[in-house]
C-alpha positions in Angstrom: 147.8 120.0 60.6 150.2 117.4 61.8 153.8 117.3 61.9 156.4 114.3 61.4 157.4 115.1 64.9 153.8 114.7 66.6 153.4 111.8 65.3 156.5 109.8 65.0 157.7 106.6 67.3 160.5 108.2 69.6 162.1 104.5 70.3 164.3 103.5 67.8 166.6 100.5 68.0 170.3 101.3 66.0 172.6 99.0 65.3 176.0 99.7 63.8 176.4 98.1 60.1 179.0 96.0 60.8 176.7 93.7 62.8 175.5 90.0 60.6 172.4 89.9 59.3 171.6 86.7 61.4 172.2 89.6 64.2 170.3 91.9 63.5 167.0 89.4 62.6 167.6 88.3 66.1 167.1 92.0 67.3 164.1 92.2 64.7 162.4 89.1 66.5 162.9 89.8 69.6 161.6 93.4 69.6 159.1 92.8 67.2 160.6 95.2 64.8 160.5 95.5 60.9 163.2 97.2 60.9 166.3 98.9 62.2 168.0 102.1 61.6 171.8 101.8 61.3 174.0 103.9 63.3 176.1 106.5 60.8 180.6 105.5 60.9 181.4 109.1 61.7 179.8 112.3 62.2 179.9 113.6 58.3 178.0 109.9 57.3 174.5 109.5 57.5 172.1 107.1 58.5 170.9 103.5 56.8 168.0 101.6 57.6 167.9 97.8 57.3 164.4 95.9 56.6 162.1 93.2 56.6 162.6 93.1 52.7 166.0 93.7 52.5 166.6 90.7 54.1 163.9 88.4 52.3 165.0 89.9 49.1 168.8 90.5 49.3 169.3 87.8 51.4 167.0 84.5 51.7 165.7 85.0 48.3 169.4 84.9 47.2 170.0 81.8 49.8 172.9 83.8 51.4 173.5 82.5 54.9 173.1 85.7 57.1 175.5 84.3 59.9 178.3 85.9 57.3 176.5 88.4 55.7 177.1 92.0 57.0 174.1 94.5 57.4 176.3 97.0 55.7 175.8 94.8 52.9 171.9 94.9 52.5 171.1 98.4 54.1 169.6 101.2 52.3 172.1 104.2 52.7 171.4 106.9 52.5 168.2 106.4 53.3 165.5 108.8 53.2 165.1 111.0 55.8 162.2 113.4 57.3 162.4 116.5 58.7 160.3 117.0 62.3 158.7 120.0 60.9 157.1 117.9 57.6 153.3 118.1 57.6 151.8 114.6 57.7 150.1 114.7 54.2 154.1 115.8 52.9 155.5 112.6 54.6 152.4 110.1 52.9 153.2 111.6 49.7 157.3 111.2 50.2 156.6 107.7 50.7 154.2 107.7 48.2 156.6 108.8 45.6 159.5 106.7 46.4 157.4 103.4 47.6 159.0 103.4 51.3 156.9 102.1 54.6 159.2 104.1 56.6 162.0 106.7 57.2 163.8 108.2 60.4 163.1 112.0 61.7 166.6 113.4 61.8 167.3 117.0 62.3 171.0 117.3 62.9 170.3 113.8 65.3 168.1 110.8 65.0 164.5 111.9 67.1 162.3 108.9 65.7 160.7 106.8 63.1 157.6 107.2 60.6 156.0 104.5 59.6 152.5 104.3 57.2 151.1 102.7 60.6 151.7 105.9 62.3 150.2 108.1 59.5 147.0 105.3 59.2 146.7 105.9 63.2 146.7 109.5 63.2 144.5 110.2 60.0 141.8 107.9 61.1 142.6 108.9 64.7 139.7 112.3 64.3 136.8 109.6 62.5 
């Protein structure tokens, strides 16, 4: 069986939550990203993770300009994270169970991302 770790996306682009929204869609758009992973304040903090629908739902559905609208404002934190060693089926039910696309592999330091596009390309991956 898989692990987290095997199949995870090992480039992740942080940005640190005091960025603008209006930023950080620019970041979004120009590496075709659907989201970012914030960068924790200090080393006791932990890790956000800004989206796609954090932004259409906290911010343009709300018609908030993002030019002065802070990431820290719209993030997910603490967002949910996965352990290297998870088995793939543990990660699809995680998400499952708490309705997330995605969620950073941390163990002690931020080693990827796990989307559903990475479990859907390694389950069907064998048919």
């Amino acid at each position: 069986m898989q692990t987290a770790q095997e199949i995870m996306t090992k480039s992740v682009v942080t940005v640190p939550a005091s960025i603008t929204v209006a930023l950080a869609m620019a970041m979004m758009r120009e590496k075709k990203l659907r989201n970012l992973i914030v960068e924790p304040d200090s080393s006791d903090d932990s890790y956000g993770i800004i989206t796609e629908a954090d932004i259409v739902y906290k911010v343009a559905a709300q018609a908030k300009n993002p030019e002065t609208i802070l990431v820290a404002e719209i993030m997910t934190k603490p967002c949910i994270e996965i352990d290297p060693d998870m088995l793939v089926q543990e990660v699809a039910a995680l998400f499952a169970n708490h309705g997330i696309h995605r969620a950073p592999v941390i163990k002690g330091k931020l080693l990827g991302i796990v989307t559903v596009f990475d479990i859907v390309r390694e389950t069907l991956w064998w048919q």
